[in-house]
Each structure stands twice: as structure tokens, then as C-alpha cells.
C-alpha positions, 0 to 999 in steps of 0.5 A: 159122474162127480158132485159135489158138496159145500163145507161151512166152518166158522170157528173162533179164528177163521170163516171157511167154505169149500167145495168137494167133488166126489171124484176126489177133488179140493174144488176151492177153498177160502178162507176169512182170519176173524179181526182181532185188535192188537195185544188181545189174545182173541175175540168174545163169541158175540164178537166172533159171531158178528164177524162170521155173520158179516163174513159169509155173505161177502164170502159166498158171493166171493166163491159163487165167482169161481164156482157155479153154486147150483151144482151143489148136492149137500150141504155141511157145517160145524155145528159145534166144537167136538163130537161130545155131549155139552161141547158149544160155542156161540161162533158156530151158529153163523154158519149153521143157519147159513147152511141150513138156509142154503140147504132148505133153498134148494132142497138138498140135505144138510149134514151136520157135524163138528169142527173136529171132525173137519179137521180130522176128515182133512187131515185123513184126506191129505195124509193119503186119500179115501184109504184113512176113513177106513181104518182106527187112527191116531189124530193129534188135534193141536191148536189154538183151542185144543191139544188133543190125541185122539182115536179116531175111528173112521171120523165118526167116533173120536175119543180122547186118549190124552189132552193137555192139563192146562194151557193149549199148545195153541194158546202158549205159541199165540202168547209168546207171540203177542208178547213179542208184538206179533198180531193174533193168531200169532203162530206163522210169525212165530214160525217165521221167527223161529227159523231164524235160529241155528243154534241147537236147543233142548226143549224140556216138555212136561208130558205123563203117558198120553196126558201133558202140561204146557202152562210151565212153557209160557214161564220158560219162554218168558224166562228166556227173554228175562234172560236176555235170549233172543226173540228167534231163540225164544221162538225156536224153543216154544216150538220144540217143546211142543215138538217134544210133547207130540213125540212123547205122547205119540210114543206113549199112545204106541204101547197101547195102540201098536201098529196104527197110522199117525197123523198130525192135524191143527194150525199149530202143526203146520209149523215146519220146525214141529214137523222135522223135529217130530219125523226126525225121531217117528218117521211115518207120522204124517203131517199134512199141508197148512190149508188141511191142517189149519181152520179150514172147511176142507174137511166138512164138505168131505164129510158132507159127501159121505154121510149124503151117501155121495162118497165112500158109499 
């Protein structure tokens, strides 16, 4: 008999809902981009946080339209970025004390977890069903708040082999595209952008073992333009180098950790340019779609699911 479970996410770009039914199934999931004025590269958290807390009523009206909210056994939601001491953002109270006054309603229980976790239990999800939960994998967490390989261990410990030093890949695809006039976040037209471009490029990434530096990417890119490159050229090469820098990562965390699964997870990882140029030198890393892989709630009702002993019991 399926039941099923609310995922609540509000990061600082997205407010997110979904519903899971334990026989397997994305039941729906929506999706809310926080605003942004244009030319800023992102919000202050009291703002973010005022904008989940306008966002979640309108949003779990929207939801209650399309899915009878009665039937819901579990409740859970990111409490806080990462599963590590000291890890916060004032953006995730919005949707804890909407889950925690959701839960309490009607009496069900409340599972907290993280924003990374959500990510990681999508992608593993998407990538190939209940199987991934089971095992140690290699997650790349890239976006607009992280660069991240990480082990992953059946979701519940995670920890970090390798980071970037500096920028976030996130941070410098969002700024090449804000200084070319794109809306923030700036990653799908940036993407869009890039596509435009057939010529060949040679990224030149900057990555030691399992750890990288991105701040020289934002100087290269500006450079280009300086030089009179074109915006889809431009576009195509910021892509690429954080491509490379996934290729090289991976390969260095291989040595160490032969034999397991890769998969890719974080909105920067949609990007259908990444993707190619990364299967086409490490053919089984697994990319999963853009709703797993970006912001999304997906991934914390699966694991409200599990830790409500509804799934993967």
C-alpha cells in the first residue's frame, strides 16, 4: 500500500515541495525561484527568508490542488545547509517551522535533515532507484553554494574528499552571467548561451588531487570578452573548465576509491555541456535530470520516507 510523505526545501534560490509515495514515485514537485533585482548576485538572508515565508503559503495552497494533503504520513525538511556542526542559514527556518507546524497539525512525524542530504538522496534516486542507498558513492555537489566531492554513505554520513579553495563553480558561471546581462541565477542562460558555440575549446582548469581552485576562472572569462571573444564563446568556456575540474577530481578520487558509483548532483550539473564533456572521457558517471539535480525538495521527502520507516525499511 503506497504512503506518502512532504519534502520541504527552502534554500537561498528556490522554495521547494514534494510528495513521495513509498511505492516509488515523484508524486509532484514544485518549485518557486527566490526574486532577485537585476545585477545583484543573490539575496541577504533576511530577505531570502521573507520570501520562503510569503512563498509557502501560496505554494502549499498550489500543491493541495493537485494532491489531497490529508493523505500525507511524514513530514521533512532541510534544516540547515550541510550535515556538519556549525553548518546555518537563516533561509531554512521558513520551511522548518512550516513543517514542524504541519507536522504537529496532524500528528505525523517530523524528519529533519539537510539541504545536501536532499540533493544527494535525489540524485541517488534519479541515477538508479532504491539500489544507490545501499552503497558508499561519489557525489559531486556543485552549485551555487558549493563545489563538493563527497563520500556518501547510504545518505546518512557524508563527508568531504575534496572542495574548491575559493569561488564556487556555482558563483563564477552566475557571475559570467550577470556581467553579460543575464538575470540571477544565471546558469540556464549561460547554458543556453553556450550552446550557441561550435568551435573547439581547451579549458585550462586548476585542480590538485581532490581539491580545485575556480577564482582564476572569473579573470580568464573576463579576459576573454577583454579580448574581444564572444559572449557564446565565453559561455562555452566557463562551462568546460568546470567540466575539466569535475574530470579531474573524479579521477584523482578514483585512486583512492576504486570501483565506486559516480554521481553527479547540483543545479551547475544540469548543464548538458558538463555533461557530455565529462561522459565523454568517465562514461559511467551518472548525471541526473535538471528537477533532481537543482534545488529541489525531491530529495528530502525520499528521505522523510526512510528515516519515517516508510521506505528501505
Amino acid at each position: 500500500m503506497s504512503r506518502y510523505t512532504l519534502g520541504i526545501d527552502t534554500s537561498n534560490y528556490a522554495t521547494s515541495l514534494a510528495v513521495f509515495d513509498t511505492a516509488g514515485e515523484v508524486v509532484c514537485a514544485k518549485k518557486r525561484f527566490l526574486p532577485v533585482k537585476e545585477g545583484q548576485l543573490g539575496l541577504r538572508q533576511s530577505d531570502a527568508l521573507f520570501h520562503h515565508t510569503v512563498a509557502l503559503p501560496e505554494m502549499m495552497q498550489e500543491l493541495a490542488q493537485e494532491f489531497d494533503l490529508t493523505k500525507i504520513d511524514a513530514v521533512g525538511v532541510s534544516q540547515k545547509p550541510r550535515p556538519v556542526e556549525g553548518s546555518y542559514m537563516p533561509c531554512f527556518l521558513a520551511g522548518v517551522s512550516a513543517a514542524a507546524a504541519f507536522a504537529q497539525a496532524k500528528g505525523i512525524p517530523l524528519v529533519r535533515t539537510t539541504h545536501q542530504q536532499g540533493h544527494a538522496a535525489a540524485a541517488l534516486f534519479a541515477a538508479k532507484g532504491e539500489q544507490l542507498f545501499a552503497e558508499k558513492v561519489l557525489l559531486f555537489h556543485i552549485s551555487g553554494g558549493t563545489t563538493d566531492l563527497l563520500l556518501c554513505d547510504q545518505v546518512r554520513q557524508i563527508t568531504t574528499l575534496g572542495t574548491s579553495t575559493d569561488l564556487y563553480a556555482g558563483q563564477a558561471v552566475d557571475r559570467v552571467g550577470v556581467k553579460l546581462g543575464f538575470g540571477f541565477p544565471a546558469g540556464a542562460e549561460v547554458s543556453r548561451l553556450a550552446a550557441q558555440c561550435g568551435e573547439e575549446i581547451r579549458p585550462k582548469s586548476s585542480v590538485k588531487g581532490m581539491q580545485c581552485s575556480l577564482s582564476g576562472l572569473e579573470n580568464q572569462c573576463n579576459g576573454l570578452l577583454a579580448a574581444g571573444k564572444t559572449p557564446e564563446y565565453v559561455c562555452k568556456y566557463c562551462l568546460l573548465c568546470v567540466a575539466d575540474t569535475v574530470v579531474k577530481m573524479t579521477k584523482a578520487a578514483q585512486k583512492e576509491y576504486p570501483g565506486l558509483p559516480v554521481v553527479c548532483a547540483g543545479g551547475v550539473m544540469s548543464s548538458d555541456i558538463i555533461r557530455a564533456w565529462v561522459q565523454k572521457r568517465l562514461p559511467q558517471v551518472y548525471f541526473v535530470p535538471g528537477m533532481y539535480s537543482s534545488d529541489n525538495a525531491i530529495g528530502v521527502s525520499i528521505l522523510a520516507a526512510r528515516e519515517a520507516g516508510l521506505w528501505l525499511k
